[in-house]
C-alpha atoms as one frame of an Amber mdcrd trajectory, in Angstrom:
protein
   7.174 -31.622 -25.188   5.347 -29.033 -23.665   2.016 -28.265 -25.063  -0.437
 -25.520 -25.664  -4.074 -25.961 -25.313  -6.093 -22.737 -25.774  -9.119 -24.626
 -27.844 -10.949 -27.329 -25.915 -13.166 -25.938 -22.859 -12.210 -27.315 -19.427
 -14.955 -29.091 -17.532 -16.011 -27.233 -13.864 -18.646 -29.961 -12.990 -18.450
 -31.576  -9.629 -15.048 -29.921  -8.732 -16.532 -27.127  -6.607 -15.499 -24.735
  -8.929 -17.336 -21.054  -7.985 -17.435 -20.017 -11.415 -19.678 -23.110 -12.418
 -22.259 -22.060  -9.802 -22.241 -18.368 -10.802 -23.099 -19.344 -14.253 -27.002
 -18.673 -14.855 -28.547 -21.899 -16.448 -29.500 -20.363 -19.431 -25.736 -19.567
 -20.352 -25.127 -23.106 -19.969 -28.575 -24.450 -21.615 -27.339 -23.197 -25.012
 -23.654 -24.428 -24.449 -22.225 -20.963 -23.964 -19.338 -19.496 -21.845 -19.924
 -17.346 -18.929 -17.280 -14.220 -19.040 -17.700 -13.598 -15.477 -14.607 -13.678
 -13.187 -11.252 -13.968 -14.262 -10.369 -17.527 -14.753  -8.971 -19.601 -18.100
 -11.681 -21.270 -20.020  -8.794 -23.516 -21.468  -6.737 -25.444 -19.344  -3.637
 -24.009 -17.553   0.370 -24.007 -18.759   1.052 -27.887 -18.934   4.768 -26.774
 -17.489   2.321 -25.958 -14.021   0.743 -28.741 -14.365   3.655 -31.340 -14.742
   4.913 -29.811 -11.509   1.667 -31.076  -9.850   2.053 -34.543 -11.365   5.755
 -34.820 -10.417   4.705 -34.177  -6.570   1.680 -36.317  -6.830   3.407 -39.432
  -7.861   5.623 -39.057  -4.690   2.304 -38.884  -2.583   4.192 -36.553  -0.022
   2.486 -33.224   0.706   4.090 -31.814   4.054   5.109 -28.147   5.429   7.121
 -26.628   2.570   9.632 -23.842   3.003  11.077 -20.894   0.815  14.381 -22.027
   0.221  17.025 -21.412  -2.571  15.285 -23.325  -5.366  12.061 -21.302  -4.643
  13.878 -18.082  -4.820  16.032 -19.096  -7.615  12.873 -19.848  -9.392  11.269
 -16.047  -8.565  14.033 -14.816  -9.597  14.719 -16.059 -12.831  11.139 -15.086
 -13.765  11.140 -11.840 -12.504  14.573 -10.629 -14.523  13.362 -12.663 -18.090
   9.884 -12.088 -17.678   9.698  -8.553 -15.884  13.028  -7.336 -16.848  14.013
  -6.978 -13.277  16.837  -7.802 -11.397  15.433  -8.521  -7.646  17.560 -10.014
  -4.326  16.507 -13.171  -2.616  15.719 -11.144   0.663  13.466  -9.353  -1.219
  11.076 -12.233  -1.801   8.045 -12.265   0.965   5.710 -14.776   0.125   1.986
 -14.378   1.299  -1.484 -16.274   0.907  -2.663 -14.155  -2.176  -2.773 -10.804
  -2.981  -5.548  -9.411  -0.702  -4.201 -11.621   2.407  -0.927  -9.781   1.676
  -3.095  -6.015   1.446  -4.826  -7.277   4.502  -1.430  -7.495   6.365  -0.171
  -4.497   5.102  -3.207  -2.501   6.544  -3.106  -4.184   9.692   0.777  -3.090
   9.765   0.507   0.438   8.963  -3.121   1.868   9.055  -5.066   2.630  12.489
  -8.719   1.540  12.757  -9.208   5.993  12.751  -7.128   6.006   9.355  -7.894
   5.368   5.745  -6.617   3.536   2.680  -7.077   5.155  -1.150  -8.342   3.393
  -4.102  -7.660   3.982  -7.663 -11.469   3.814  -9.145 -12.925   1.878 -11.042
 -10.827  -0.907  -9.855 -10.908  -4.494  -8.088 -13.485  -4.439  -5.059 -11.967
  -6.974  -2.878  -9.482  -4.268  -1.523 -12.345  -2.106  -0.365 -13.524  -5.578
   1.013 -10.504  -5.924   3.096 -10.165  -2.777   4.680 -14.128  -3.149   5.340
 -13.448  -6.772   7.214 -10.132  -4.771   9.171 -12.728  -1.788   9.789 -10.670
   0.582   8.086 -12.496   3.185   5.932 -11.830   4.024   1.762 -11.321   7.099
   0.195 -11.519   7.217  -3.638  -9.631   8.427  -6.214 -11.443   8.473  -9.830
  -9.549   7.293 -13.027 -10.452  10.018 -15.773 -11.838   8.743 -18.902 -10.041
  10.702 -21.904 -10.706  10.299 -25.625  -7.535  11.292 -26.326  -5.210   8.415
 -27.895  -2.581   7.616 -25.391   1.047   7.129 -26.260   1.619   3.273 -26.926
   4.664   1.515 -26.669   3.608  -1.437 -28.842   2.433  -0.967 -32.515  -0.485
  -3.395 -31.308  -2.167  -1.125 -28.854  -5.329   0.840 -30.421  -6.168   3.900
 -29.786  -9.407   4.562 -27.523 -11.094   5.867 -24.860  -8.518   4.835 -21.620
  -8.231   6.464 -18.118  -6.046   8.384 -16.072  -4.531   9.422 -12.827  -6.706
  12.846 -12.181  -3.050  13.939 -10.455  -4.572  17.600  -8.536  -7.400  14.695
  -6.806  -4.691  12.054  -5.844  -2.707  14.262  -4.317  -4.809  16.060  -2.506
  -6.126  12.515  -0.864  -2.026  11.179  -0.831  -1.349  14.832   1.759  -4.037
  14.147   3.862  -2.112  12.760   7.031  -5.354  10.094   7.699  -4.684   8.438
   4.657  -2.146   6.084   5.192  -1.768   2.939   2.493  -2.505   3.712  -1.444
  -3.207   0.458  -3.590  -2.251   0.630  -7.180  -3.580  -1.886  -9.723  -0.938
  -2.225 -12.661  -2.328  -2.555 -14.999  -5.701  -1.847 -13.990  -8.104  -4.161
 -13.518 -10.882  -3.844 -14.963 -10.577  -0.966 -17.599  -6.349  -2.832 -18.795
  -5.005   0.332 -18.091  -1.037  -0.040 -17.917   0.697   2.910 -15.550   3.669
   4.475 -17.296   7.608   4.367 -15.614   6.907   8.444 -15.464   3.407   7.563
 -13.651   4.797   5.423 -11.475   7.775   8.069 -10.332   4.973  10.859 -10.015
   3.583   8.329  -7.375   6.450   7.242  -5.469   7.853  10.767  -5.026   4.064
  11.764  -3.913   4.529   8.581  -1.146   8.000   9.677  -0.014   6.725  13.681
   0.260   3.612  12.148   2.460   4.810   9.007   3.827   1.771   7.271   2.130
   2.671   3.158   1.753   2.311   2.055  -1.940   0.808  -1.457  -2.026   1.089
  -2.154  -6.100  -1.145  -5.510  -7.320   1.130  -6.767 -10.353  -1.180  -9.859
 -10.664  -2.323  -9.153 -14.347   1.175  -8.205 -15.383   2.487 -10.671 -17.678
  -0.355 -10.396 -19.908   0.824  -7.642 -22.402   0.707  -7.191 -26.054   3.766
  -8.079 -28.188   6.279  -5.451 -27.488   3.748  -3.308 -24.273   5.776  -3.478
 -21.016   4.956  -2.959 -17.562   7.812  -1.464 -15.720   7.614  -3.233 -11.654
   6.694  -0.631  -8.880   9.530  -1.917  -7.024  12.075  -1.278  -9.625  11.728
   1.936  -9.586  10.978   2.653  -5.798  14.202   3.525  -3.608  15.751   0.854
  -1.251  14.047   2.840   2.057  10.541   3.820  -0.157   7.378   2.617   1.460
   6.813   0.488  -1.225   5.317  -3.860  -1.346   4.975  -4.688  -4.714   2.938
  -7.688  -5.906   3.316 -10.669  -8.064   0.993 -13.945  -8.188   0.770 -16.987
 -10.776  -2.922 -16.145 -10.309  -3.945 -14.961 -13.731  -1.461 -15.513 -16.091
  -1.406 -19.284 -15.027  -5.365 -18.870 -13.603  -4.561 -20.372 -10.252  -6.512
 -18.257  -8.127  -7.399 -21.121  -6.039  -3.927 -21.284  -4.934  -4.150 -18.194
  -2.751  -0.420 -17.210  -3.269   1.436 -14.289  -4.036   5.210 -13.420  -4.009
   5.836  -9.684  -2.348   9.174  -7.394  -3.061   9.681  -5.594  -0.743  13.202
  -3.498  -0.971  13.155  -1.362   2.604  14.496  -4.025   5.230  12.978  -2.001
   8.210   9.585  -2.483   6.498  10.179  -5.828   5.582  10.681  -6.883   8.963
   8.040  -5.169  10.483   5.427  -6.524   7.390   6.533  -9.846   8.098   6.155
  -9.795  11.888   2.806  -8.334  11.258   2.536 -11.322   8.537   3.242 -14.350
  11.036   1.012 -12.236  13.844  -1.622 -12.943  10.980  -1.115 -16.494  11.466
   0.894 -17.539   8.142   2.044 -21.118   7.811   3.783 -22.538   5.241   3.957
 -22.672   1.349   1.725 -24.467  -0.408   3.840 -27.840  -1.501   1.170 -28.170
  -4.675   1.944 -24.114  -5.463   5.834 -24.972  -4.914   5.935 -28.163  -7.176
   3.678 -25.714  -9.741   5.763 -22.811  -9.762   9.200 -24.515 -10.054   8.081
 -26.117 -13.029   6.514 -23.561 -14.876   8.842 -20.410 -13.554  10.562 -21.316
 -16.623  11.721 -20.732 -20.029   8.357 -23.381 -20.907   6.648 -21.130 -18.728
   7.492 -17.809 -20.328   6.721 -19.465 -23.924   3.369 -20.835 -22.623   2.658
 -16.857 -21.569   4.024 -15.536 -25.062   1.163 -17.592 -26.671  -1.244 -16.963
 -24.294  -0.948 -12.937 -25.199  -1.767 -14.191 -28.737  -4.829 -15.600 -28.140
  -6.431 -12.921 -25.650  -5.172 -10.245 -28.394  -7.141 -12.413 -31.617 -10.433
 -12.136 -28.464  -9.543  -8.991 -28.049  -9.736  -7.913 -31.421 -12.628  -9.946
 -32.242 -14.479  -8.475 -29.325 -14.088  -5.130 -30.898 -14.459  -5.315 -34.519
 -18.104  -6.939 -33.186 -18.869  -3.900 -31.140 -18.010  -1.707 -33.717 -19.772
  -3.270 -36.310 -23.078  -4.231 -34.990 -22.954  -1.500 -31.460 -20.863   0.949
 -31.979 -22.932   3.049 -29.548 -21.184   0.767 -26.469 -17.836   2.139 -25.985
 -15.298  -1.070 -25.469 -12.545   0.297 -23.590  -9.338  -0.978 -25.600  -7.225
  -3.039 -22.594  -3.240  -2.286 -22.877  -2.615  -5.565 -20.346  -4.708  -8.238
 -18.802  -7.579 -10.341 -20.413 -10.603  -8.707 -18.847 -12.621  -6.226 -21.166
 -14.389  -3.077 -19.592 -17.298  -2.089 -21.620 -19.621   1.314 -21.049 -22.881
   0.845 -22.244 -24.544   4.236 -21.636 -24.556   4.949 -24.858 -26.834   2.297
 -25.898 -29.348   4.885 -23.681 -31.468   1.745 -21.625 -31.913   1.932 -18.133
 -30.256  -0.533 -15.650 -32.634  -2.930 -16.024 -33.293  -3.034 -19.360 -29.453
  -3.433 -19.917 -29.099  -6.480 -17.960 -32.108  -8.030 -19.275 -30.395  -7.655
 -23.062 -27.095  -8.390 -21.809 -28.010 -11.823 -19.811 -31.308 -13.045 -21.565
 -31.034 -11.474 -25.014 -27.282 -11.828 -26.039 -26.728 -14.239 -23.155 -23.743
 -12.329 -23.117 -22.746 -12.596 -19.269 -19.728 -10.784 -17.217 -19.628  -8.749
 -14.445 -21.641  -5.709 -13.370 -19.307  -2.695 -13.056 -20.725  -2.467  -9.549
 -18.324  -4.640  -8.765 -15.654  -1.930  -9.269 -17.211   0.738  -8.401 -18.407
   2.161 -11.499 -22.524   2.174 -12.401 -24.524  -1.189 -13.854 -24.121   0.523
 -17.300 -20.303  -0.728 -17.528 -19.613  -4.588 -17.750 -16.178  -6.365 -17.240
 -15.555  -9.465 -19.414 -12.874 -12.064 -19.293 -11.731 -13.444 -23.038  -9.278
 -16.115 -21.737 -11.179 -18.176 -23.806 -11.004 -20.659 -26.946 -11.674 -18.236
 -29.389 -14.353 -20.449 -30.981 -16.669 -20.303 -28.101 -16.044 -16.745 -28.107
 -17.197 -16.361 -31.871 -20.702 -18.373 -31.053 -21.299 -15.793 -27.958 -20.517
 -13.139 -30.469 -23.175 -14.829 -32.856 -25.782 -14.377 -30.071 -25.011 -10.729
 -29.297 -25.083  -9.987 -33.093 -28.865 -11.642 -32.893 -29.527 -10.057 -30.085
 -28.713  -6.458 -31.514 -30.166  -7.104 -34.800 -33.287  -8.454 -33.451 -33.707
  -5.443 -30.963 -33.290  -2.954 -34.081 -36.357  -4.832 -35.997 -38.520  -3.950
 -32.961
């Protein structure tokens, strides 16, 4: 029987594990969870693991290929999970999502040309083209107030961000900017881009032959009911368009460095894969393989199903706190992923007075918004967490905020 464990704490000590070291030492003098990165604190689908075991007890851990099972495996995911029916050709595995951005630059950008960036959003793409030597432009996600249309009952209404369309354009027609990368749904702010989004996007890459490179990684993790339509599904068999998929974060094996690409155009699969083995790609992981047959399952998709559960109950717990006790910090309500994007301006302390509350005060510790490219008055949180560690971090902040108003 498979089980579900979302309520003990895993243990990080002496397995090298980064976010252990990142975590200050007063977080873990008062036996509190860091929310920085984007990592379980609960252990991982036991379908994933059981395919580790099952490998293990052969003690055989050789070069391991893509073959039918594999793809079989992708694909059954991809149609009951994604709702999309994909072709084994289609599948291009890589060694995570940036090595896979990283190839597609080196493919199809010049060292004089320029990739775009939806913003705020992850900063390791920036980081790639940096390493390749390729410059960034930016494209800024608007902040409304307006409610946005939900598909699920579940999703709030809130502040959320948008495609400033006149701006994106304008970047897409400049002939010197040659790759776009699309987070859906957005990480950090859990911003989902709509099927009518999505076409506005690939008809703007067609009209300026502007490759779409679209990061997927976060998308299993929806509310009850909230979809996320795949780039690729609705990009034409010759559109310059990779989409991305990874076990990464809704199994939180980012240690695996793994990602499965679609990509539909033949001529441009070819060419990304040549560019791909040029790049010096071996083999599969056999550990990720072993992992991914098991839990690219029906045990799989269940395990995900109660996972959403859990980050919605954070979720909500998150922002009944705000609201309550500071209701001047805007929590941006996430449609997708388990990461929270907070904006604290409102709370009207400088920089440095924020962080100090934040990490010493509340001992409520995530990620500057730095990170993304937004100012050190946003913060980006990850509540895949047990939700009773969550409530005792909550307790702090509530101290915290109540014992700054007595001052």
């Amino acid at each position: 029987m498979i089980k579900y464990n979302f309520s003990d704490r895993v243990n990080r000590e002496g397995i090298g594990s980064l976010k252990e070291r990142e975590t200050p030492e007063n977080i873990k003098a008062e036996g509190l969870i860091s929310y920085w990165g984007a990592e379980f604190e609960f252990p991982t689908c036991e379908a994933f693991s059981n395919g580790i075991r099952s490998l293990a007890d052969r003690g055989l851990y050789g070069f391991t290929i893509q073959d039918k099972k594999y793809n079989e495996h992708v694909k059954w995911w991809m149609e009951n999970v994604r709702n999309w029916d994909i072709n084994d050709e289609w599948i291009v595995p890589a060694m995570g999502i940036i090595f896979g951005l990283a190839t597609a630059i080196r493919m199809f950008v010049r060292k004089d040309e320029n990739i775009i960036i939806l913003q705020p959003t992850y900063g390791r793409y920036k980081q790639a083209a940096d390493r390749i030597g390729v410059k960034t432009i930016v494209s800024n996600l608007v902040c409304t107030k307006k409610e946005k249309q939900a598909e699920s009952a579940e999703i709030m209404p809130g502040p959320c961000y948008e495609i400033d369309w006149t701006d994106l354009e304008s970047k897409m027609s400049n002939p010197a900017n040659r790759l776009l990368v699309l987070c859906n749904p957005n990480n950090p702010t859990g911003t989902i881009f709509k099927e009518e989004e999505l076409r506005k996007i690939a008809a703007l890459s067609k009209k300026y032959n502007v490759l779409v490179y679209c990061d997927e990684i976060f998308a299993e993790i929806v509310p009850e009911g909230g979809t996320i339509v795949p780039y690729g599904k609705i990009a034409d068999e010759d559109a310059l368009a990779i989409t991305c998929t990874s076990m990464g974060k809704c199994m939180s094996i980012t240690g695996f460095n793994h990602a499965n690409l679609f990509i539909k155009n033949a001529a441009l699969r070819e060419r990304y894969n040549r560019q791909k083995y040029s790049d010096h790609y071996g083999s599969l992981e056999p550990l990720l393989y072993a992992g991914l047959c098991s839990a690219y399952t029906s045990d799989g998709k269940k395990y995900i199903e109660q996972l959403c559960k859990v980050i919605h109950e954070n979720v909500t717990l998150v922002e009944r706190t705000f609201e309550m006790f500071l209701p001047k910090a805007k929590v941006i309500h996430p449609e997708a992923t388990y990461v929270l994007w907070i904006d604290y301006t409102g709370l009207g302390m400088s920089d440095e007075q924020l962080e100090t509350f934040l990490n010493d005060e509340a001992l409520f510790y995530g990620d500057a918004g730095t990170e993304y490219g937004a100012t050190k008055q946003f913060y980006r949180y990850s509540v895949a967490v047990p939700t009773k560690d969550l409530k005792k971090s909550m307790e702090y902040l509530i101290a915290a905020t109540q014992k700054k108003k007595a001052e």
